[in-house]
C-alpha positions in Angstrom: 8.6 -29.9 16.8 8.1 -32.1 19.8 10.8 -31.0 22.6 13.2 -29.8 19.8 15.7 -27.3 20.5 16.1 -24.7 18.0 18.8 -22.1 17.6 18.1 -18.7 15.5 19.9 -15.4 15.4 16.9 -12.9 16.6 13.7 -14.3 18.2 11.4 -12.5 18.4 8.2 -13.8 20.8 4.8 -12.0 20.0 2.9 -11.7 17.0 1.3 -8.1 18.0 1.7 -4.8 16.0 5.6 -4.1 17.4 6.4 -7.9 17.3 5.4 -8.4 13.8 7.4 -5.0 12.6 10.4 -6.1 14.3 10.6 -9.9 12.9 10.2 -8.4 9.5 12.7 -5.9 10.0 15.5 -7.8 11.2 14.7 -10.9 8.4 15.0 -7.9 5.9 18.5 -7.2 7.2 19.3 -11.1 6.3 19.7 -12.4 9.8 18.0 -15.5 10.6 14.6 -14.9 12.6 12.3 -16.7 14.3 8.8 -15.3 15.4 6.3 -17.0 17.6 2.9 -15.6 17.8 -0.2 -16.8 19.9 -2.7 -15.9 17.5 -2.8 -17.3 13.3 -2.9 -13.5 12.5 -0.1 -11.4 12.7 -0.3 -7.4 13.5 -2.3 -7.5 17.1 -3.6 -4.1 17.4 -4.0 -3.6 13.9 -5.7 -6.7 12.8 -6.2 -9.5 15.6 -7.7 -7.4 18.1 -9.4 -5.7 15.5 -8.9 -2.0 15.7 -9.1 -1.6 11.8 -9.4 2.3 12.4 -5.9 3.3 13.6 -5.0 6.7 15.3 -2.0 8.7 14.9 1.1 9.2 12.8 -1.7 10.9 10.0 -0.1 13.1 8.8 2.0 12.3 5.1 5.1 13.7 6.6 5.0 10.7 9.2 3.6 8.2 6.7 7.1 6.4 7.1 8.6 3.2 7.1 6.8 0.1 7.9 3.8 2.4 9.1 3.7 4.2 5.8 4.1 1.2 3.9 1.4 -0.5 5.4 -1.1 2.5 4.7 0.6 2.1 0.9 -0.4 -1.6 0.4 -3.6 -1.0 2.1 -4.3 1.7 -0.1 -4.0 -0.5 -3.2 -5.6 -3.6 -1.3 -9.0 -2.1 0.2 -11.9 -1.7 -2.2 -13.4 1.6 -2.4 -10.1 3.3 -0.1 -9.8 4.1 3.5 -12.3 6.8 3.6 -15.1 5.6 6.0 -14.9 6.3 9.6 -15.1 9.7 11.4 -12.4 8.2 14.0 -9.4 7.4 12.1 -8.5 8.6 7.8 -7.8 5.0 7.6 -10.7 2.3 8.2 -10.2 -1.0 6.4 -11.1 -4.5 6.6 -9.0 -6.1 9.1 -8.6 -9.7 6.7 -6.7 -7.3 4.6 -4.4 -6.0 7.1 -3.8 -9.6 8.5 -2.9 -10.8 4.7 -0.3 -7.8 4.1 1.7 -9.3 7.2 1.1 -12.5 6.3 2.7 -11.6 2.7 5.6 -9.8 4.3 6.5 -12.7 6.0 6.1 -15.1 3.8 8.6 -13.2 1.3 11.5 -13.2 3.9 12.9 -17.1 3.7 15.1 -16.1 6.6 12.1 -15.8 8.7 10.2 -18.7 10.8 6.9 -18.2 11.7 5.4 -20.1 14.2 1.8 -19.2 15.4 -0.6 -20.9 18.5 2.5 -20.7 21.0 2.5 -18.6 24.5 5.9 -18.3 26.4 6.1 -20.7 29.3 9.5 -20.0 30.5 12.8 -17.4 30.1 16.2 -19.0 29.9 19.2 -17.0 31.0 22.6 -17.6 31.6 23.3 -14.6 34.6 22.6 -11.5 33.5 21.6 -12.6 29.9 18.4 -13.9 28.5 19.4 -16.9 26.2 16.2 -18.4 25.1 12.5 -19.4 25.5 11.1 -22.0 26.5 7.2 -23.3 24.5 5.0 -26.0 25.1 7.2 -28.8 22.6 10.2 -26.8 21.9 13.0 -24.3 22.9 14.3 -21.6 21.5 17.6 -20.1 22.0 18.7 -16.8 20.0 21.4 -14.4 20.5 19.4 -11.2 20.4 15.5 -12.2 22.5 12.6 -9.3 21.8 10.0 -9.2 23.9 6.7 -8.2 21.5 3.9 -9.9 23.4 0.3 -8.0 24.1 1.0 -7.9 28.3 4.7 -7.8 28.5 5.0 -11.6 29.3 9.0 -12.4 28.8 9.3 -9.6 31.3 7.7 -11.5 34.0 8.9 -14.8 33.1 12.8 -13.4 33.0 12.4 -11.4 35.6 13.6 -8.4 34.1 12.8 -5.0 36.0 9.7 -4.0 35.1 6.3 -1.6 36.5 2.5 -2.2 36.1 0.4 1.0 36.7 0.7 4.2 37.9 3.1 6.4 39.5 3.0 9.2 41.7 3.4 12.6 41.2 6.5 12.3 42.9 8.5 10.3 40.7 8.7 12.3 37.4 7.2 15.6 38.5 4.2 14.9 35.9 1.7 17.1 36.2 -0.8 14.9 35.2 0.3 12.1 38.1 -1.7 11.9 41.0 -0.5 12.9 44.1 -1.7 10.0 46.0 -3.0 6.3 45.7 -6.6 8.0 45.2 -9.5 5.5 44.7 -9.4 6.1 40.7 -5.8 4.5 40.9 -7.1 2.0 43.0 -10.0 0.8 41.1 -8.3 0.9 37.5 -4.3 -0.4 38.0 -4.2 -0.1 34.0 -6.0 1.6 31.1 -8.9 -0.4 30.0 -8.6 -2.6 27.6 -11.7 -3.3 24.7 -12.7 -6.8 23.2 -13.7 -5.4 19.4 -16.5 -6.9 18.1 -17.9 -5.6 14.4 -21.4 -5.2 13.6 -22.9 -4.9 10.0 -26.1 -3.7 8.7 -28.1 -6.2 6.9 -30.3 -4.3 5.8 -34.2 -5.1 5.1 -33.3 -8.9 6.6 -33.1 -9.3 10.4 -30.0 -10.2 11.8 -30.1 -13.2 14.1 -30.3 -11.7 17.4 -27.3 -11.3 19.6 -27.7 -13.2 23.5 -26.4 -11.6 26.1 -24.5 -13.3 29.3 -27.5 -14.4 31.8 -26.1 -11.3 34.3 -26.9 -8.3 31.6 -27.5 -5.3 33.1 -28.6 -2.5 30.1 -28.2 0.3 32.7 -24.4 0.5 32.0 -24.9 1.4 28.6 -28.2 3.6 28.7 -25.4 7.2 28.3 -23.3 5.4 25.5 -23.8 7.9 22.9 -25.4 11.0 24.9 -25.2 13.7 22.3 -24.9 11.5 19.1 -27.4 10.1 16.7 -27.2 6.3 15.9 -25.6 6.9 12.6 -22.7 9.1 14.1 -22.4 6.6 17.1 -22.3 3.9 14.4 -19.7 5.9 11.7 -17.4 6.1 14.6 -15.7 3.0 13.6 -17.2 2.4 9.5 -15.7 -0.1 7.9 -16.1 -1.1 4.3 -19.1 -2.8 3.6 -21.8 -1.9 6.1 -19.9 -2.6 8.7 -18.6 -1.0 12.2 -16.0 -1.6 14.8 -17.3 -1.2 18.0 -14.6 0.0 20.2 -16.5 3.1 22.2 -15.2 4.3 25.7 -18.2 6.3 26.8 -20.8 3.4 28.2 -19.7 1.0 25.5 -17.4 -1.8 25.8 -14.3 -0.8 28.2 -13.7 -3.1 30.9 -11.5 -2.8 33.6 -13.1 -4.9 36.6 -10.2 -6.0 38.9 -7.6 -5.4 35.9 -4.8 -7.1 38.1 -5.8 -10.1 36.9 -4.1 -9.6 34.0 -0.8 -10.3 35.5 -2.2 -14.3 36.0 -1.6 -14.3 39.7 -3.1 -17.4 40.6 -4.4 -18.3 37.0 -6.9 -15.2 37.0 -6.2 -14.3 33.6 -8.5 -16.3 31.5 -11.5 -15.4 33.8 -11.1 -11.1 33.1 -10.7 -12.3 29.3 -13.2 -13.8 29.4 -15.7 -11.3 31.1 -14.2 -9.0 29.0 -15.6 -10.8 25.8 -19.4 -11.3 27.9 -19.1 -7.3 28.4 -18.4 -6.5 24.2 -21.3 -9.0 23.4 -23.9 -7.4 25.8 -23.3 -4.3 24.6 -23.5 -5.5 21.4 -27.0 -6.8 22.2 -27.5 -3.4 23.3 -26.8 -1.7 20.2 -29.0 -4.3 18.7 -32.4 -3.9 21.1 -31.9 0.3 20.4 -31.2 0.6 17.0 -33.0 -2.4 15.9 -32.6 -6.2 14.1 -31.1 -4.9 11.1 -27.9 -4.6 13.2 -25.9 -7.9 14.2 -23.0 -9.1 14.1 -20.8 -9.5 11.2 -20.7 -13.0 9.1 -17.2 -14.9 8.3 -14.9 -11.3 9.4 -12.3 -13.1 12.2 -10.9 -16.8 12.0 -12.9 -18.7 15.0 -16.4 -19.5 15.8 -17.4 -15.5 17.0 -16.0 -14.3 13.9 -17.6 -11.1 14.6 -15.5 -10.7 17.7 -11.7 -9.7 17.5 -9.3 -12.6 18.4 -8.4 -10.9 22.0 -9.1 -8.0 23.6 -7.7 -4.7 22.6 -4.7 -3.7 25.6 -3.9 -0.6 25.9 -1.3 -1.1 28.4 1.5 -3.7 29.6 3.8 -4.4 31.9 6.4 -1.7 31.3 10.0 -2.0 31.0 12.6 -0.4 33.8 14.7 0.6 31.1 17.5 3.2 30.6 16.0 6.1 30.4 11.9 6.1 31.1 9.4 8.2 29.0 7.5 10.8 31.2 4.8 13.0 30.3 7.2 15.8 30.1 8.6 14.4 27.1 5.6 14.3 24.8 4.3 17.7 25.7 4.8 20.6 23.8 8.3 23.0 24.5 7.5 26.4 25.1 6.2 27.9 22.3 6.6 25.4 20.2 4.5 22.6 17.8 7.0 20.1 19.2 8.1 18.0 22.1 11.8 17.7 22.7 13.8 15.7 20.5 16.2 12.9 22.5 19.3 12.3 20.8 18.7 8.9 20.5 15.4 9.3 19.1 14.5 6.2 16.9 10.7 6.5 16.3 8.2 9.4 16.3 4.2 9.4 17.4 2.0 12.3 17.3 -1.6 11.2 18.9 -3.2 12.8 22.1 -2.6 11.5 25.6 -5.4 9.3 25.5 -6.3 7.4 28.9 -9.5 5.0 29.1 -11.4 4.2 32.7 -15.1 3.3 32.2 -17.1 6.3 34.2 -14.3 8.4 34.5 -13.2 11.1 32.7 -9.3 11.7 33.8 -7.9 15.0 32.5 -4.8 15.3 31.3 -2.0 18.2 30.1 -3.3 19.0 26.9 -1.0 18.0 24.0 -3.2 18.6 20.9 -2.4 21.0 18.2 -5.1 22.4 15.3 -3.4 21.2 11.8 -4.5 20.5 8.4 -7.9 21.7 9.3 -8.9 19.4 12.3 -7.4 18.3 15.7 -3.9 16.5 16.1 -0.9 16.2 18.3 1.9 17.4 19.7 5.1 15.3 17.8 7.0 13.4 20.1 9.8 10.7 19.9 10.9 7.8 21.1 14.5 7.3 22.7 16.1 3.8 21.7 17.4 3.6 25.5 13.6 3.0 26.8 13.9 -0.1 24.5 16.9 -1.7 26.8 16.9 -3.3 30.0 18.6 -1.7 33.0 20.8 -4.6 33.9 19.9 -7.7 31.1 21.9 -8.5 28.1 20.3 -10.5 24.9 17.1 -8.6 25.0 15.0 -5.7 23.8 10.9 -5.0 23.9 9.0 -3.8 20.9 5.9 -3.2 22.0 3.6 -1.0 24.2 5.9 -2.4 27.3 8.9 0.1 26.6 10.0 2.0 29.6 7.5 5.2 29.9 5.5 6.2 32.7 1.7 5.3 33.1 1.0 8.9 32.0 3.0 9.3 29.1 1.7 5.6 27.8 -1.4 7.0 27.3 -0.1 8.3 23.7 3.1 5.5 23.0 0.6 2.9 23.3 -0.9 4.0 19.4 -0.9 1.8 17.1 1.6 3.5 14.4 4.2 4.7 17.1 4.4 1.0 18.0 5.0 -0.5 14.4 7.7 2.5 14.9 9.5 1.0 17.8 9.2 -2.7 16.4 11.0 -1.7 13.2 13.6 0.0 15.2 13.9 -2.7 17.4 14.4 -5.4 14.7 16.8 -3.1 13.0 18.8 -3.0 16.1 18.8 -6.5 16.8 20.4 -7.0 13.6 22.5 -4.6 13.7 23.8 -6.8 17.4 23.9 -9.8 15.0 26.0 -8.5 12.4 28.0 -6.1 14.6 28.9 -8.6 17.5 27.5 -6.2 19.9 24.9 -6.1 22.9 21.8 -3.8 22.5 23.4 -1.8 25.3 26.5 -1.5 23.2 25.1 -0.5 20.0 25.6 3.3 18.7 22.7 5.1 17.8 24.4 6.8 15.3 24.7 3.6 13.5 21.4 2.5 14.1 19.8 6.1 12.9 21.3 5.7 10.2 19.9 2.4 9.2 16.5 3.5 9.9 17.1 6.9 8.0 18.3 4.5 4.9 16.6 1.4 5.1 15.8 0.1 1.2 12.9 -0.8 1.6 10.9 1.4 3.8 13.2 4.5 5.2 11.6 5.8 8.9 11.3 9.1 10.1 13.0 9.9 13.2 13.0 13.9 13.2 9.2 15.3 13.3 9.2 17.3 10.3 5.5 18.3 9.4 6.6 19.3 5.9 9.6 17.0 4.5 8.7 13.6 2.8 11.1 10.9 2.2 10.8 10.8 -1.5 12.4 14.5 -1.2 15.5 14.8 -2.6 16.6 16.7 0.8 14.9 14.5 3.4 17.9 12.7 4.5 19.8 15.5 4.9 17.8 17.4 7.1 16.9 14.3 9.3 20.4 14.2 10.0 21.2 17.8 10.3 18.7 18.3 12.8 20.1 14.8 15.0 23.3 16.7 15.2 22.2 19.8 15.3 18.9 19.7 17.8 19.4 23.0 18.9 18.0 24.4 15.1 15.1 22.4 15.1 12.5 25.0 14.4 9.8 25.5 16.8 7.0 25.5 13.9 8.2 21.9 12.7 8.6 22.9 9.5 11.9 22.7 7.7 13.1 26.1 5.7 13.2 26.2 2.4 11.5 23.3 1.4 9.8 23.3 -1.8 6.7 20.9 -2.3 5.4 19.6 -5.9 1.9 18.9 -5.9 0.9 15.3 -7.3 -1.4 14.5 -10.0 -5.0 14.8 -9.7 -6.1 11.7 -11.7 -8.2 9.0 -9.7 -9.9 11.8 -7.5 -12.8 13.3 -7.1 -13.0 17.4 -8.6 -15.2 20.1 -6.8 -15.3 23.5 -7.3 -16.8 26.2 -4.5 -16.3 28.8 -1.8 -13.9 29.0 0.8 -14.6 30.0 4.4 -12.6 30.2 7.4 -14.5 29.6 10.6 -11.9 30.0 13.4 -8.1 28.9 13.3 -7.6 25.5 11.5 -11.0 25.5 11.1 -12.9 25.3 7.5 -15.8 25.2 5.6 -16.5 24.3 2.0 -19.7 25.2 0.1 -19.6 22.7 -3.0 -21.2 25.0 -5.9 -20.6 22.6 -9.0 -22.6 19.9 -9.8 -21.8 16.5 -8.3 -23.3 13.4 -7.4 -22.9 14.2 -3.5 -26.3 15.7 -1.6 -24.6 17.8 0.9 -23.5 21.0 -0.3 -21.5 22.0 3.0 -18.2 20.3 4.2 -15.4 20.3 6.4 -11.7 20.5 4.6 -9.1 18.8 5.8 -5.8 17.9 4.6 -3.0 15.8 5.8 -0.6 17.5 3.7 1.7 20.1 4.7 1.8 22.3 1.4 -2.2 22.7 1.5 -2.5 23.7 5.8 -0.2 26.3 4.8 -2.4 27.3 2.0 -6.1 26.9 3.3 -4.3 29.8 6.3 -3.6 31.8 4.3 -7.2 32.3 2.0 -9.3 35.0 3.0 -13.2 34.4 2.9 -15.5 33.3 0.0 -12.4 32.2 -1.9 -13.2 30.4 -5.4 -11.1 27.3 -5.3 -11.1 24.1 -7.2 -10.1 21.1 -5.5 -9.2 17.6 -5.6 -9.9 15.1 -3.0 -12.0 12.4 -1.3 -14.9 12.8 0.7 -15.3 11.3 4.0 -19.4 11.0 4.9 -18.9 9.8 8.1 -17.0 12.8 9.1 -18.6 15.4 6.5 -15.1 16.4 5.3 -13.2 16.9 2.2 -9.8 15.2 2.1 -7.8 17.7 -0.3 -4.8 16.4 -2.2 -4.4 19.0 -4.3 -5.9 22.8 -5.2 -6.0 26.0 -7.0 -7.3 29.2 -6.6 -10.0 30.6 -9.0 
């Protein structure tokens, strides 16, 4: 490939969780694709930077498109299920993860992939990003996404972008600050997390974990205030005695002199790599409290610290100046409502809590979580395709957490499910440019919503509907009824007359006992058949919509039977299916 010039339909630069979605996406359409990636594992969030414990998007209803068929082929992939964390309802190995993509991409002949290659420069002809410049070769495409970890084709083209926060003063958020306080000065960006996994060996010592020669074990002494070492641990279980450690509270954040991020002056590589020294000496910490059984894990990530994740975990990017910008306003919940507002061109939906990270801090935010299902979620919120466009530039889209929405407002777009959202939209509408002759600017979202809506191989949800599947036989009709019709979206979320069959109940676990409400959304279980399982007392959860409507209306000491899969990290049942005794 030595200083060859390459031509390609759609390129798409980044191998992360948006950048992978979107590649696959638009090779599924049949257009010619090219994706470059910096890293031999595809996914980024989800795999290479090894948060193998997702948030968000839990709910079945929003188990869609490339999301929901990810959670599918992991399903079938991971031995012994999903069910191990008290973080996330789906904790896997993250080799697993990396293969699925790998298989996707593999299956598409229409798709190139080409991995250990970073962006060195942006060609454009005026207004117009044409190609991309790497190491040996060029690039040119007709449609150019931008799906890197930092937002990196946005500085190269020099496409409108911000980094950090804003003011109070520019959206009206009430979460903004009003000033440049010493919070926004000492962390520009959300911290970002170098993963490392540790595993329990058991009776054998694990060799012992060295720290950097400037460890200082007084920044981790609070780490897990109020929690034993097995819940600290079962935050982040994975299969096989091992856990991802990716903790906020005195654990492995780092944010020192973020800026550096933006490689002014070749700075880059020195946070990375403080950021890694940071994840190790907590790890050593971890190790001196809870003792040698715990090191790090053998043979898990494809380089010499196979233990650690391939880079760091970002949680924010340069940000598109796009044409429209996502504000906190927009994933809050309406007035008496379960819901944010809907935009019209709404192409993606996320529904985690506005999560912000800055070691030492704890910045409050407008609450935007809901009780459902038994346990806490959030307020449903979606994306608009226009915070996918530049302002001004032709030939180009981002895919990733560097869409056009406010500091604020990133701290729940940022997720790891929403993103794979916006990637699959992205690629769509790149190839929808392709085949339509079109700019991304030019493109109707009609046409685009309806690709997404009846994509063959994975339809996506774009209309938050807590109780309406895709395999329903009215699913596409409502999706588009409420697009038209946004003024009779219901406030509850939940579509009218809509019937639910329950599924089978083979392959699951069968317990019989009392029911008791607590609070609201809030329930105990007392198991009172025999089973194999010690604890007599659990949570009950469900991520289906059918059963929360169900478990609210039960009155206390109900005999039920259920069927489900317990979670020991999190002491809760996860009910597929019930009756009443």
């Amino acid at each position: 490939m030595m200083n060859q010039t390459y031509t390609t339909d759609v390129l798409v630069v980044g191998g992360g969780t948006g950048g992978t979605a979107a590649a696959i996406q638009a090779a599924r359409q049949g257009v010619k694709t090219i994706l470059v990636s910096e890293f031999p594992w595809l996914g980024g969030m989800l795999t290479s930077a090894g948060v193998s414990a997702p948030d968000g998007n839990e709910l079945q209803a929003f188990q869609t498109g490339l999301w929901g068929a990810f959670l599918q082929e992991l399903q079938r992939r991971q031995p012994g299920g999903l069910d191990h964390s008290w973080v996330s309802f789906f904790s896997y190995d993250p080799r697993i993860g990396a293969e699925i993509f790998a298989d996707w991409v593999r299956e598409l002949p229409n798709l190139q992939w080409i991995s250990g290659q970073i962006p060195l420069e942006v060609l454009r002809t005026q207004d117009c990003i044409t190609g991309v410049r790497f190491a040996n070769f060029t690039i040119n495409a007709k449609i150019i996404l931008d799906g890197t970890e930092l937002g990196d084709l946005l500085a190269l083209g020099e496409v409108p972008h911000r980094w950090g926060w804003e003011l109070q003063s520019e959206w009206g958020e009430p979460s903004a600050p009003e000033t440049f306080n010493s919070l926004v000065q000492t962390y520009p960006v959300q911290a970002p997390t170098w993963v490392v996994v540790m595993q329990d060996f058991g009776d054998s010592n694990a060799p012992a974990i060295t720290p950097a020669p400037n460890y200082d074990p007084s920044q981790f002494t609070t780490a897990w205030d109020h929690y034993s070492p097995e819940k600290f641990l079962n935050y982040g279980r994975l299969p096989a005695d091992r856990f991802m450690i990716n903790w906020p509270i005195a654990g492995n954040d780092y944010c020192q002199n973020a800026n550096r991020l933006l490689d002014i002056d070749g700075k880059k590589q020195e946070f990375v790599q403080e950021c890694y020294w940071h994840s190790r000496n907590f790890a050593h910490f971890i190790q001196t409290q809870f003792g040698q059984r715990y090191g790090l894990a053998e043979n898990l990530f494809p380089h010499a610290n196979s233990a650690f994740a391939l880079h760091p975990y970002y949680r924010e990017s340069r940000r598109l100046v796009g044409l429209t910008t996502i504000s906190e306003q927009d994933i809050l919940p309406l007035a008496n409502s379960k819901t944010a507002s809907i935009f019209p061109d709404a192409i993606a939906v996320g529904n985690y809590a506005n999560d912000h990270h800055y070691p030492g801090v704890e910045f409050l935010l407008q609450s935007k979580s809901i009780r459902w299902g038994g346990r806490w979620t959030g307020t449903p919120f979606t994306i608009p395709y226009r915070a996918l466009i530049p302002t001004t530039t032709d030939g180009f889209l981002v895919c990733e957490k560097n869409i056009s929405v406010s500091h604020i407002a990133n701290g729940c777009t940022r997720l790891q499910p929403v993103v794979m959202g916006i990637g699959q939209a992205a690629g769509m509408a790149a190839s929808l440019c392709i085949l339509l002759q079109c700019q991304p600017r030019d493109l109707s979202v009609k046409i685009l919503q309806a690709a997404l809506l009846t994509d063959q191989t994975a339809p996506s949800l774009i209309v938050p509907l807590f109780n309406l599947l895709t395999h329903h036989p009215d699913w596409l009709y409502w999706q588009t009824y409420y697009l038209d019709h946004p003024e009779a979206y219901p406030d509850d979320g939940n579509c009218p007359c809509v019937s639910v069959k329950s599924d089978n109940k083979f392959d699951l676990n069968c317990f019989t006992g009392n029911f008791y409400p607590l609070d609201y959304q809030n329930y105990q279980f007392n198991i009172t058949n025999e089973t194999n399982l010690t604890t007599k007392n659990w949570q009950l959860v469900t991520l289906r919509s059918h059963i929360d409507q169900q478990l609210q209306a039960f009155p206390p000491a109900k005999m039920l039977k259920i069927w489900g899969r317990p979670n020991f990290s999190g002491n809760w049942l996860l009910i597929e299916h019930l009756e009443e005794l």
